[in-house]
C-alpha positions as CSV (number, residue, x, y, z in Angstrom):
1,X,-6.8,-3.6,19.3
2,X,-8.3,-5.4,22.4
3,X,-5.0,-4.8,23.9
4,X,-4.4,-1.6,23.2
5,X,-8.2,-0.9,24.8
6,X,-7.2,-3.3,28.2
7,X,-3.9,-1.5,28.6
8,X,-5.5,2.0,29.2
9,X,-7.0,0.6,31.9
10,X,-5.7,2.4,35.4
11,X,-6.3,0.3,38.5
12,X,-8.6,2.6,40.5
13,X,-6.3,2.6,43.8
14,X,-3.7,4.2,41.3
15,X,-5.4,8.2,42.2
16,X,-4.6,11.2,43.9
17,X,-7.6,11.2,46.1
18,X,-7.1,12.4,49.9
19,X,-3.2,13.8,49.0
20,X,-1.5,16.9,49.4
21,X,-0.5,18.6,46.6
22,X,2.8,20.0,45.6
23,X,4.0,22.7,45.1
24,X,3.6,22.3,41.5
25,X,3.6,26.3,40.3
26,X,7.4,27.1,42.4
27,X,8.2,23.5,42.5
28,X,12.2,22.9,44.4
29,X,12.6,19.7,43.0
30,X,11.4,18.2,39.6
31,X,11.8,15.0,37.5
32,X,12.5,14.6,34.1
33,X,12.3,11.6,32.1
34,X,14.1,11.5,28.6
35,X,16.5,14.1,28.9
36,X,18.7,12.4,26.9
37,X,16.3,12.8,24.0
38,X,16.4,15.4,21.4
39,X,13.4,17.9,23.1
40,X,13.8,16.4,26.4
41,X,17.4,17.5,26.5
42,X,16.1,21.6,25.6
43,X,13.4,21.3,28.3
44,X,16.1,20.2,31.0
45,X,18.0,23.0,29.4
46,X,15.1,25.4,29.2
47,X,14.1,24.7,32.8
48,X,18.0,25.2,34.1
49,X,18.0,28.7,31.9
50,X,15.2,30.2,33.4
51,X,14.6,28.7,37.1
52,X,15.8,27.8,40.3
53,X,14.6,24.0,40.9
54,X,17.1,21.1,41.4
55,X,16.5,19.0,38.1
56,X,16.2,14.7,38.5
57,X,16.9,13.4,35.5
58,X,15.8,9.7,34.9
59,X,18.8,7.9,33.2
60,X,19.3,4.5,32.0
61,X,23.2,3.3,31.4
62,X,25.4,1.0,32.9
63,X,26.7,2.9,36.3
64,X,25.5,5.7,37.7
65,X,28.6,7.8,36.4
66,X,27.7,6.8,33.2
67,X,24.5,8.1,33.8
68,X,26.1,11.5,34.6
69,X,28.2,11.3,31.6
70,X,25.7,10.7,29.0
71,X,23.3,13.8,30.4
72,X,26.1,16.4,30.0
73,X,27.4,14.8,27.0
74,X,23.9,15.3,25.6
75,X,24.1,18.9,26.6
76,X,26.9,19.6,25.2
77,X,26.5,17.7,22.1
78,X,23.3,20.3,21.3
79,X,25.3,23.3,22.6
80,X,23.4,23.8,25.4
81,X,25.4,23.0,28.6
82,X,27.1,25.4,30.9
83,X,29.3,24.7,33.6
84,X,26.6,26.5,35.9
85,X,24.4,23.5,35.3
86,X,26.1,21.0,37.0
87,X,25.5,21.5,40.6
88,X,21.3,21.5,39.8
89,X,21.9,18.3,38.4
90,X,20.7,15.3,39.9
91,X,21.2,12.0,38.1
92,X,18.6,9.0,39.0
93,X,19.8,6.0,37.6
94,X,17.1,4.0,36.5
95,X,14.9,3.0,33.3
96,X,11.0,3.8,32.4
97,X,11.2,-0.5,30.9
98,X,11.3,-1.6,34.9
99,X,8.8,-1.3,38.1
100,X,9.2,2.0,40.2
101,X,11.5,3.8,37.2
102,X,14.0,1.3,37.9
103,X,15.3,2.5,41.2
104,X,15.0,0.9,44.8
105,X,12.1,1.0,46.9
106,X,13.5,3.4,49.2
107,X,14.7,6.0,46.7
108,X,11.2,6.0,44.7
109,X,9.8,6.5,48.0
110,X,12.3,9.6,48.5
111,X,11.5,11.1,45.5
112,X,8.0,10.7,46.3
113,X,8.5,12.6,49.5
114,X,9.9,15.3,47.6
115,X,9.0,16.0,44.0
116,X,6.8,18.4,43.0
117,X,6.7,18.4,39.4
118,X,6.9,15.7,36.7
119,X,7.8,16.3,33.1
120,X,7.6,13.0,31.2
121,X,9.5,13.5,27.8
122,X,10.8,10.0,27.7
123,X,9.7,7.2,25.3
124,X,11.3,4.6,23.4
125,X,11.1,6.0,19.6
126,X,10.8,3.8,16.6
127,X,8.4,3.4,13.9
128,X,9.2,-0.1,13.2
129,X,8.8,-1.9,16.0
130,X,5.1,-3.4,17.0
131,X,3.5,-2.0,19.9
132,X,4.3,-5.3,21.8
133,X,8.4,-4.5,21.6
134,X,7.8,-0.5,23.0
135,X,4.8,-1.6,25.6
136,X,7.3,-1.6,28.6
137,X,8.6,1.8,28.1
138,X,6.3,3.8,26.4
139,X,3.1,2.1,28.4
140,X,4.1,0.8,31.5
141,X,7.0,3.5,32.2
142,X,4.4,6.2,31.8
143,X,2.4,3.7,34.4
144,X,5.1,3.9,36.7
145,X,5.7,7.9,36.6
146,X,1.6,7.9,37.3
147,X,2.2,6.2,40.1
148,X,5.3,8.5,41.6
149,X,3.0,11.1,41.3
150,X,0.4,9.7,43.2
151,X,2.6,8.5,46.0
152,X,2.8,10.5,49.0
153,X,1.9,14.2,47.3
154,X,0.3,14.7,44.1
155,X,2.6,16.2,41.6
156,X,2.1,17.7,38.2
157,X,2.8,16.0,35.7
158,X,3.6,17.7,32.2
159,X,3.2,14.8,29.5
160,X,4.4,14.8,26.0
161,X,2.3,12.7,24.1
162,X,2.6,13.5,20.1
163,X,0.3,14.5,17.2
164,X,0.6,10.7,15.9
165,X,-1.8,9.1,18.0
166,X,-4.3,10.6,15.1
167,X,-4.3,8.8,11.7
168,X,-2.5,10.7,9.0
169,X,-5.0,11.1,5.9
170,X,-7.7,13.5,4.8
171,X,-8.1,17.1,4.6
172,X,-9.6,17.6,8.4
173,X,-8.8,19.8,11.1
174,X,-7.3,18.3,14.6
175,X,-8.8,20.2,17.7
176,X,-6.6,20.2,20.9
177,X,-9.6,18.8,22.6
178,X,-10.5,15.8,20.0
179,X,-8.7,12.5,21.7
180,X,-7.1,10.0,19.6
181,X,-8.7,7.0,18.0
182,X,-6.6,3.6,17.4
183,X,-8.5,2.6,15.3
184,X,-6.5,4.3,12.2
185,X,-3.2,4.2,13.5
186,X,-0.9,1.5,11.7
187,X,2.6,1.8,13.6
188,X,3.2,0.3,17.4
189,X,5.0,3.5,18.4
190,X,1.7,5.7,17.7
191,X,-0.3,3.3,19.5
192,X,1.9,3.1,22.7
193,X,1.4,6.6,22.9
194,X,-2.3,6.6,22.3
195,X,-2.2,4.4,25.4
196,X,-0.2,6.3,27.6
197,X,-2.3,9.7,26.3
198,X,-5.3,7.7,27.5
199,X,-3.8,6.9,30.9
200,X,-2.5,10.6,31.9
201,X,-5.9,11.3,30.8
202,X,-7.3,9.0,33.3
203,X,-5.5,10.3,35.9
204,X,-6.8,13.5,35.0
205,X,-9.7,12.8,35.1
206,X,-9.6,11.4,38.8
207,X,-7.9,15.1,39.8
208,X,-4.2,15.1,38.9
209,X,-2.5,18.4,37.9
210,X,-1.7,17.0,34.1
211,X,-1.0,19.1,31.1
212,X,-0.6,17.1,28.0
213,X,1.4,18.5,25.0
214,X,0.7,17.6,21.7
215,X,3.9,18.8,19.3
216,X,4.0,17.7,15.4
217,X,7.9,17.5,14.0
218,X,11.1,19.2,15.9
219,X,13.3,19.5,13.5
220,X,16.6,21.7,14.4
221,X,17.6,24.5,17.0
222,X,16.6,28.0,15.6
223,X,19.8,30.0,16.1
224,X,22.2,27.2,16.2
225,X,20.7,25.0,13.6
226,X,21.9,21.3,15.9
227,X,19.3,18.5,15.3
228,X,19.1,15.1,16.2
229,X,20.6,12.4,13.6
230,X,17.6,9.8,14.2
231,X,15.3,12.2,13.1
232,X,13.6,10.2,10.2
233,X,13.6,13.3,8.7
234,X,17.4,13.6,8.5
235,X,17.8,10.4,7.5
236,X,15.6,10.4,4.5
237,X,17.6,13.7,3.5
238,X,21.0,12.0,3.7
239,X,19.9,8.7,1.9
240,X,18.6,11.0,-1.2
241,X,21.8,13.2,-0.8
242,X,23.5,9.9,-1.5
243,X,21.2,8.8,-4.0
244,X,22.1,11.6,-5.4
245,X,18.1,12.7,-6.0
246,X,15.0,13.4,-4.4
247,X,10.9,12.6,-5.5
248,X,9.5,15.1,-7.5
249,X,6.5,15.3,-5.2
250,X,4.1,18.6,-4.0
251,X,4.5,17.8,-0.4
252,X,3.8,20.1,1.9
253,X,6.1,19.4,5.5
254,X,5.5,21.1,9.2
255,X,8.7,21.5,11.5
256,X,9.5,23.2,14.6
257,X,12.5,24.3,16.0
258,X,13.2,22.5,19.0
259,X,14.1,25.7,21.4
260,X,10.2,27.2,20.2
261,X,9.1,24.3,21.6
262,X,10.9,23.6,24.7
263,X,10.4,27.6,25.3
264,X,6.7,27.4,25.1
265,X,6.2,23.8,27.3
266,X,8.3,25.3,30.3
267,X,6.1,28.6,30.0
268,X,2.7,27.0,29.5
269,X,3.9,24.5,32.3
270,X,4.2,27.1,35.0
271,X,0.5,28.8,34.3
272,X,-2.0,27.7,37.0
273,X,-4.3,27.9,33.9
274,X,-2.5,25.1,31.4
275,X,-3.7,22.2,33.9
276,X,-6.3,20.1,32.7
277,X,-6.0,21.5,29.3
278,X,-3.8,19.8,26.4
279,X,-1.6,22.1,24.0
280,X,-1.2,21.2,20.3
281,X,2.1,22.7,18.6
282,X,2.7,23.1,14.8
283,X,4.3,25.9,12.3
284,X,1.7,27.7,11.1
285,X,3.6,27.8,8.0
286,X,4.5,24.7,6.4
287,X,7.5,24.4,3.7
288,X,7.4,22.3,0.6
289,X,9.5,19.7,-0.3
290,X,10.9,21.0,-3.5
291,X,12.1,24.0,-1.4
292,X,14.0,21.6,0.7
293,X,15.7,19.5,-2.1
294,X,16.6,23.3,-3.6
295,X,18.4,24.0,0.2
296,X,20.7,20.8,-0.8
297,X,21.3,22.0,-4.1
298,X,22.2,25.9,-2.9
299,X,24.0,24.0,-0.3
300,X,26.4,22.5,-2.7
301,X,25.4,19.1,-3.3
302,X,24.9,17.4,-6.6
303,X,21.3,16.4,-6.8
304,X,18.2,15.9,-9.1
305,X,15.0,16.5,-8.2
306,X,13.4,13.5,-10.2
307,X,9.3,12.2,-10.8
308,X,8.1,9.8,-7.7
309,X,8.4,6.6,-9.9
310,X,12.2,7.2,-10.8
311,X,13.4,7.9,-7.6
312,X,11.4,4.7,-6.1
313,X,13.5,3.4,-8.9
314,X,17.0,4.3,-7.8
315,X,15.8,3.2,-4.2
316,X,15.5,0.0,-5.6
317,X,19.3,-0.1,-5.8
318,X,20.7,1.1,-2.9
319,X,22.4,-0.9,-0.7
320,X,23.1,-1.2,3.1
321,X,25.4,1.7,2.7
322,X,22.5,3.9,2.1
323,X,21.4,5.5,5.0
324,X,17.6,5.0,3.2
325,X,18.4,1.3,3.5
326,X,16.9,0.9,6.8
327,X,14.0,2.5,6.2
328,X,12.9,1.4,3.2
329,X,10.0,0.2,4.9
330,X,8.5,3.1,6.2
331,X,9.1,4.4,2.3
332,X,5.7,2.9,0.8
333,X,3.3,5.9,1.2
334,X,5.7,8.4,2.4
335,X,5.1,11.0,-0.4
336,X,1.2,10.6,0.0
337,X,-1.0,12.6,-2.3
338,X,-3.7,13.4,-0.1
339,X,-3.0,16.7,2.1
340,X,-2.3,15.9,5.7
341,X,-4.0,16.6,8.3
342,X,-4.4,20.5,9.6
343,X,-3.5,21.3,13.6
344,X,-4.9,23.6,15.5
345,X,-2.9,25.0,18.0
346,X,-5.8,27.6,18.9
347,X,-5.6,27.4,22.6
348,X,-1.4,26.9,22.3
349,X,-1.4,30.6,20.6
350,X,-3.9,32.4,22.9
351,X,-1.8,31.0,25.7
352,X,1.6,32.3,24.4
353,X,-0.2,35.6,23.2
354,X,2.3,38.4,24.2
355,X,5.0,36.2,25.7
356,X,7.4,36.6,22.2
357,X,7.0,33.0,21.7
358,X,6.9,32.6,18.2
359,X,7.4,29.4,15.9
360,X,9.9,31.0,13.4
361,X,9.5,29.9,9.8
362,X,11.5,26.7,8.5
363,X,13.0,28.9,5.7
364,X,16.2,29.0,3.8
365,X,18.7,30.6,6.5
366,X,17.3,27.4,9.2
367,X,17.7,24.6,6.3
368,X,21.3,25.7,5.6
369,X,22.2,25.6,9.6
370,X,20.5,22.5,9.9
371,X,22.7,20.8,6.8
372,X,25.8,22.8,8.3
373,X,25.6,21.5,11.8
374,X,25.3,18.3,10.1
375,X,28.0,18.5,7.6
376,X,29.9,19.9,11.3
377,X,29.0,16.7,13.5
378,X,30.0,14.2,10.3
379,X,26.5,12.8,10.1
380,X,26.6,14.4,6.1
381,X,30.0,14.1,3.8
382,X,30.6,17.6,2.3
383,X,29.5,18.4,-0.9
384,X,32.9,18.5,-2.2
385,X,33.0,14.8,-1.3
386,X,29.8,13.9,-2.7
387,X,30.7,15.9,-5.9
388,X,33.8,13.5,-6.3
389,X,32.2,10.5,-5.5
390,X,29.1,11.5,-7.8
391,X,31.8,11.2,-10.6
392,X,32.5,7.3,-10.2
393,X,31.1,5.2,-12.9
394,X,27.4,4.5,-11.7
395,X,27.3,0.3,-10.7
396,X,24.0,-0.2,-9.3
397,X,22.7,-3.3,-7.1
398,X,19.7,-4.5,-8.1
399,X,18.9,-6.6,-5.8
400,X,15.1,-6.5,-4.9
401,X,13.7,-4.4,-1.7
């Protein structure tokens, strides 16, 4: 904890005091980190749909082509590139785990001298790790884009932070205005987010244009149902479709599609009144669990819907083939009894009143585009597959988890 407490510390010569400011509501020139992630990639797409900027887009590979590469092939891989793109495209070849992003002294300085507008989606993602093996990216990258903005101009900067800096547990409501508290969080990549909340906030708080958004699970693309295969979410459903059964359990589940989101960040972004302020995003209708194992049954696959203490049973015997396998950790107190916690999204909705921007429902129609695209990119086998291979004699492995 003491760590997590000194790292939120921002050196006080780190402030926009005395600078210009951008032109941070028609900005020309903007920087993106994480485009190459699953909601970063719908922002960059979101912002090329519906402006006029030139887009940076921070990108760690091997050579700079590479880098190039791997943001259209992102793009296209979520249906979401056109040709019209390219030439708005800007690739800066760096990483958020080095000092200055990464890049050379003279082309941080250049992009200091002409930025106007930060939006930092990027973050290493993994629920595993401690916070000491995600501290360079998600803490001191989020340092290092603080200190872009504060160099030369100041520039907005739009941060997504994430509803998990708050402990899970206990029938309470979340206000957009209530901070984190470490305390309660268990997992390294919550608490490297708490920290780099608490340093945006900082910065904030010594007058830098900041909004912080706050969004709770992006799950799929509402009218072309793509997705992102690390989601822990898709990977629980594809170990249980290979178990062949799913827990038993009244669970009630909050997604988002990902363009809802991305939609509603680039609009609340380019409002003189979002700055300052921090935006929670949730479905205001939630979807159970059974109703998702019943999408992978209508969908075709063979599958029982079995009590908790069975299917904890049957994990029991998977084996590294399972894509549960990995995971197995994060398993114990998945299926928690006690109701999550309720988001309010109060000041997201009065913002977004009479824009059209709607969360849609996660409802039948979305769950079978989400297992098609799946079934589409190979990341499922088709139910006819898992029908035939359900019909091998059973030979479990019992070795202990």
């Amino acid at each position: 904890m003491s760590r997590l407490v000194a790292d939120i510390r921002v050196e006080e010569e780190l402030t926009p005091r005395g600078l210009p400011v951008a032109d941070i509501l028609a900005p020309k020139r903007i920087l993106l980190t994480g485009v190459t992630g699953f909601l970063g990639a719908f922002i960059l797409e979101e912002l090329l749909r519906t402006g006029e900027a030139t887009l940076h887009c921070l990108v760690r590979a091997a050579t700079a082509e590479e880098a190039r590469a791997r943001v259209e092939r992102t793009l296209r891989g979520y249906q979401a590139w056109d040709e019209s793109y390219r030439s708005r495209i800007v690739v800066e070849w760096g990483t958020l785990e080095e000092p200055l992003l990464g890049l050379t002294p003279e082309r941080f300085d250049e992009l200091a001298a002409t930025i106007d507008v930060i939006y930092h989606c990027g973050a290493k993602v993994n629920f595993v790790y401690p916070y000491s093996a995600l501290r360079a990216a998600n803490v001191l990258g989020t340092k290092e884009v603080l200190r872009l903005a504060c160099r030369g101009r100041a520039k907005a900067v739009h941060h997504m932070s994430t509803i998990d800096i708050f402990a899970h547990g206990g029938d309470r409501l979340i206000a957009e205005e209530e901070m984190g508290d470490p305390t309660g969080i268990g997992d390294g990549y919550s608490q490297s987010k708490w920290v780099a909340e608490e340093m945006v906030t900082t910065l904030r708080d010594r007058g830098l244009p900041v909004v912080l958004y706050r969004p709770w699970i992006i799950l799929g693309h509402s009218r072309t149902g793509v997705t992102h295969t690390t989601d822990y979410s898709c990977v629980l459903v594809k170990g249980c479709i290979q178990l062949g059964a799913g827990p038993a359990n009244d669970m009630a589940l909050n997604f988002m599609p990902v363009d809802f989101v991305s939609r509603a960040v680039v609009h609340l972004s380019r409002q003189e009144a979002s700055f300052g302020r921090t935006f929670h995003f949730a479905n205001p209708r939630s979807v159970d669990l059974r109703d998702i194992w019943q999408w992978v049954v209508d969908y075709g696959y063979p599958f029982d819907v079995i009590p908790y203490e069975d299917w904890c049973e049957r994990l029991r015997a998977v084996d590294p083939g399972n894509a549960l396998f990995p995971i197995i950790p994060l398993l114990s107190g998945a299926f928690p009894d006690e109701p999550a916690p309720r988001i309010s999204t109060a000041g997201t909705d009065a913002a977004l009143a009479g824009t059209g921007i709607e969360c849609p429902p996660m409802d039948r129609e979305l769950g079978r585009k989400i297992l098609a695209n799946l079934v589409a990119i190979g990341f499922l086998a088709p139910p006819a597959e898992v029908s035939a291979a359900a019909k091998q004699p059973y030979a479990p492995n019992v070795q202990p988890v």
